[in-house]
C-alpha positions in Angstrom: -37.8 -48.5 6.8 -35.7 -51.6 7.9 -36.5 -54.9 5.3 -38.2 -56.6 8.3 -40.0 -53.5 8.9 -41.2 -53.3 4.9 -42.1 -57.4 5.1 -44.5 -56.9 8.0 -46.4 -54.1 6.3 -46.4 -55.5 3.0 -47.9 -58.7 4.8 -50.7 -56.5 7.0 -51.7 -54.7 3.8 -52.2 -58.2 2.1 -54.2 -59.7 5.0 -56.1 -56.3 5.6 -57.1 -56.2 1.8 -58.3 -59.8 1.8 -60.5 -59.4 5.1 -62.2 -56.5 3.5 -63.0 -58.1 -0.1 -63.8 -61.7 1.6 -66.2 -59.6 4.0 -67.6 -57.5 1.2 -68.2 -60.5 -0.8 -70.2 -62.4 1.7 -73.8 -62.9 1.1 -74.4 -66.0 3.4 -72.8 -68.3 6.0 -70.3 -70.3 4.8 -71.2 -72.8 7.3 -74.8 -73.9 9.6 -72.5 -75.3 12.5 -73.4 -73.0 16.3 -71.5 -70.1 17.4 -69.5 -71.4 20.0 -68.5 -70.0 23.0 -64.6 -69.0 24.0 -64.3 -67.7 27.7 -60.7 -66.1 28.7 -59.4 -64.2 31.7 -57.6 -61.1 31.5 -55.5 -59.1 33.9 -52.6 -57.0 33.2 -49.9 -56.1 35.6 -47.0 -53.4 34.9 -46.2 -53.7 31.1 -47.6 -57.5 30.7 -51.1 -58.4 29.6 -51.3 -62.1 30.7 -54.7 -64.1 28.9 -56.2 -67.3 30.6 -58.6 -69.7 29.3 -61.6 -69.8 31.8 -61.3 -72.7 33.4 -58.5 -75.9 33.2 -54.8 -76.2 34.5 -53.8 -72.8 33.3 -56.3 -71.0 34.8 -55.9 -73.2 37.8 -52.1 -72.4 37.9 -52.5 -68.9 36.9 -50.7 -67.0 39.4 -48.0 -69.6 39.2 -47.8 -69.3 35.4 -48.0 -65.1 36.5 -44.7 -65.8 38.9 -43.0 -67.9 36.3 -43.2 -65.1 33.6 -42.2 -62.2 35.8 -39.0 -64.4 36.5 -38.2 -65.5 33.1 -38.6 -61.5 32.0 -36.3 -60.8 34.7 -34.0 -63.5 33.6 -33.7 -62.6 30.2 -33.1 -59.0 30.6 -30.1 -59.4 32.9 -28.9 -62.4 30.5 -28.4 -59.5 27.6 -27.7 -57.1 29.8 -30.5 -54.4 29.9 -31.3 -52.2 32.8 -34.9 -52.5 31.5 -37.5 -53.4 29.6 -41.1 -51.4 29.5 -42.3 -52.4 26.3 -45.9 -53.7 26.2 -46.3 -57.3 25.4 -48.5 -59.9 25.8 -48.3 -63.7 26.9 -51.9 -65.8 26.1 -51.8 -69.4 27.5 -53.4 -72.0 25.6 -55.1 -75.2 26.9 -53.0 -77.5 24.2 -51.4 -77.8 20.8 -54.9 -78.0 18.9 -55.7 -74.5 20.6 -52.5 -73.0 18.9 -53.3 -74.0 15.6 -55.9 -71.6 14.4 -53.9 -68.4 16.1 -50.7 -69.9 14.6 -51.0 -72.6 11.9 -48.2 -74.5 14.1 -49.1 -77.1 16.9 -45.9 -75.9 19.0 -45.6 -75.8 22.5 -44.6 -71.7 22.0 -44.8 -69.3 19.5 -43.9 -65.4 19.6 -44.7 -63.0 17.1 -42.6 -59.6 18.2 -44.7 -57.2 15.7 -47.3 -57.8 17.8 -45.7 -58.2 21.1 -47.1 -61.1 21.6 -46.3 -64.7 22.5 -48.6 -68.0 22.7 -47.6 -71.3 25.0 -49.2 -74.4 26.1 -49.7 -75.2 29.4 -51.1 -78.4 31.0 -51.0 -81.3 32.8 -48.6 -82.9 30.1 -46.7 -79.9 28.7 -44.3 -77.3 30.7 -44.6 -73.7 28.7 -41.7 -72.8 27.2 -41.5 -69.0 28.9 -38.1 -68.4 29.1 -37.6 -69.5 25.5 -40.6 -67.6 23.8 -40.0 -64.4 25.8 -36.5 -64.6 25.0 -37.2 -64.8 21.6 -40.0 -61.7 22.5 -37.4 -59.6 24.0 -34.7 -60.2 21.9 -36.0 -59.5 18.8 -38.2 -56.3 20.0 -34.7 -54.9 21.4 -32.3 -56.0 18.3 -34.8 -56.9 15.1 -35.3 -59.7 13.5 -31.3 -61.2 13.1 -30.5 -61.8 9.4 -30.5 -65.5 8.0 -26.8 -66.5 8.5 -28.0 -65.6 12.9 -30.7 -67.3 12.7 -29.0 -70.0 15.1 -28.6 -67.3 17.3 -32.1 -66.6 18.0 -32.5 -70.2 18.7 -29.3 -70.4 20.6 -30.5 -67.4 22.8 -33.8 -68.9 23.2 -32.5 -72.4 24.7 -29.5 -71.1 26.4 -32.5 -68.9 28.1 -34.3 -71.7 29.1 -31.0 -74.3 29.7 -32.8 -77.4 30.8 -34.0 -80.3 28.3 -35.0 -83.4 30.1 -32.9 -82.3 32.9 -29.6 -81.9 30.5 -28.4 -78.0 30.2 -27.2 -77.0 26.9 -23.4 -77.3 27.8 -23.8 -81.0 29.0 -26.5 -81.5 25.8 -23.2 -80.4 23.9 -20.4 -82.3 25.3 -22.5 -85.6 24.6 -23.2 -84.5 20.8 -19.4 -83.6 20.4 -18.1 -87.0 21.9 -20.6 -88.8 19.3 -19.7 -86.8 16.5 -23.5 -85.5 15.9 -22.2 -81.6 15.7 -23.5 -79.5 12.4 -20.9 -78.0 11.0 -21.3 -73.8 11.3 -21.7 -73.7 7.4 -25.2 -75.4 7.6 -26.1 -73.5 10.9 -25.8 -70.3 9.2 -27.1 -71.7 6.0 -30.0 -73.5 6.8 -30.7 -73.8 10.6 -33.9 -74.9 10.1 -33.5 -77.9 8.1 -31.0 -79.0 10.7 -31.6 -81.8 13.0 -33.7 -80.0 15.8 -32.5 -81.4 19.1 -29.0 -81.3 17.8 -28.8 -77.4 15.9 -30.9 -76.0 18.9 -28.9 -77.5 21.2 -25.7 -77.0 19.7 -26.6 -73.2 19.5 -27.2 -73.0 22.7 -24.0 -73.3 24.1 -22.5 -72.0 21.4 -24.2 -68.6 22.7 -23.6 -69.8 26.1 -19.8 -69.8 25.9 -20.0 -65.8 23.8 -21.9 -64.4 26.4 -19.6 -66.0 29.0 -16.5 -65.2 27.4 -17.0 -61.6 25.3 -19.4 -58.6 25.8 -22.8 -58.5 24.6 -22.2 -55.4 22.7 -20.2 -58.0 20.6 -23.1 -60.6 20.3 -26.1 -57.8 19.9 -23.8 -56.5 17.0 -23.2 -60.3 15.5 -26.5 -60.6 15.7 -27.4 -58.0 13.2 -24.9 -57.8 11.1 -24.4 -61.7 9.8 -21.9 -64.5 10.9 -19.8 -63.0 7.8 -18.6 -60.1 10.3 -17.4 -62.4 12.9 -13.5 -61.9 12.7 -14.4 -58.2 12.5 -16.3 -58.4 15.1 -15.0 -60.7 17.2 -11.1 -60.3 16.7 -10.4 -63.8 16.0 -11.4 -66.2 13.6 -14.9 -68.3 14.7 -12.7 -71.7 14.4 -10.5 -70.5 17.2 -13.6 -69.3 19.0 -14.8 -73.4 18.6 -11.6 -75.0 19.6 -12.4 -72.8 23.1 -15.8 -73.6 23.5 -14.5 -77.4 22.5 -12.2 -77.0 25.2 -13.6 -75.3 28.1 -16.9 -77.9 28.1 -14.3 -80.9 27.5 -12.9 -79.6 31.0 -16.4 -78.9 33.1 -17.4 -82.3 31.8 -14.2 -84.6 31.8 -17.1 -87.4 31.8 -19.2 -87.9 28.9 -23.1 -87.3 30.2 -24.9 -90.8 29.7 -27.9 -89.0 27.5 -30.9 -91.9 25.9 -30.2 -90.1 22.8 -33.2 -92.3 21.4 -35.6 -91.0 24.1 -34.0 -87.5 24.1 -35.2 -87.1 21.0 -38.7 -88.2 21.5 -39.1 -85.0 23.4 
């Protein structure tokens, strides 16, 4: 059993034991508030079980929101280059960031949990769901595992390269403006500790990073990266990564002989 593998079970048997004692241990309600009523649609189509609140902009824009994830599945496969994908997943749209918390303990726009094939986004007036991102992440990680700390940036990378729009910026443009203002993490602290990076920058950043490998070398490469740790990358790779970054410096230096004019204050707000 793969350590991932071993961490999810150990988890469901430590959740599943303290359900049955808190159950067992229940004489009366913990609180006198009402029951309260959650409607939800349901359909499922091919391999995808799609889950609507009742009533509001998602369910408004459901077969939109339908269109939109067929796409982004369609999208993502070709990106990493399967001929298919049947597993069963399924997407829930939420009403807003206060109707994640209790299935997540996050207030994020998207969440996706691959042991359970399942993925949470937002979606209304104010907030465009972050499909192509979350199913990345859903598809990825169902097809490769869970990557191994020191990859961890390319999860994200995948993810945002996936969805390649912020604020109308894609992530090559989003890089050549970090790289002219000196705001790059070094690769040391993205395979360190990507998560206490900046966010806008490491996400970013990762994002063309994976951009230029899936441009410029085979998938077989990056799916093999991916699980093995950024340690292997000469091995795997052939060259050394700082040869790999003076390319990627390089090439987006050349698509974008003009600095883009990013609010960095504002872009950051997002």
């Amino acid at each position: 059993m793969k350590n991932n593998q071993k961490v999810i079970v150990f988890l469901s048997v430590i959740l599943i034991t303290v359900g049955c004692r808190e159950t067992k241990e229940e004489s009366r309600p913990i609180e006198n508030g009402p029951w309260i009523k959650e409607a939800q649609v349901l359909r499922t189509i091919n391999n995808v079980n799609f889950n609507f609140p009742d009533n509001g902009f998602a369910f408004e824009n459901k077969g939109e929101l339908v269109k939109e994830s067929f796409n982004a599945l369609k999208s993502n496969i070709q990106l990493i280059g399967l001929e298919e994908f049947n597993d069963t997943i399924y997407i829930r749209f939420l009403r807003s960031r206060e109707d994640m918390f209790p299935l997540t303990a996050t207030r994020a726009n998207g969440n996706a949990y691959p042991h359970i094939r399942t993925l949470y986004v937002v979606a209304n007036e104010h907030s465009k769901p972050p499909i192509n991102h979350e199913l990345m992440h859903l598809i990825s990680m169902l097809e490769w595992d869970y990557p191994p700390a020191t990859t961890t940036w390319m999860n994200e990378g995948l993810g945002t390269f996936a969805e390649n729009n912020c604020s109308g910026w894609n992530v090559a443009e989003i890089y050549r403006f970090l790289m002219q203002n000196d705001k790059l993490i070094s690769m040391h602290f993205l395979t360190s500790d990507f998560y206490r990076q900046p966010e806008m920058i490491a996400y970013h950043q990762s994002g063309y990073i994976v951009d230029h490998l899936l441009t410029n070398y085979s998938i077989e490469q990056f799916s093999k990266l991916w699980k093995s740790g950024f340690e292997k990358f000469e091995e795997i790779y052939g060259v050394p990564y700082s040869k790999v970054k003076f390319d990627l410096d390089k090439a987006v230096t050349e698509k974008y002989p003009t600095v883009p004019e990013i609010d960095w204050e504002e872009f950051t707000k997002i």
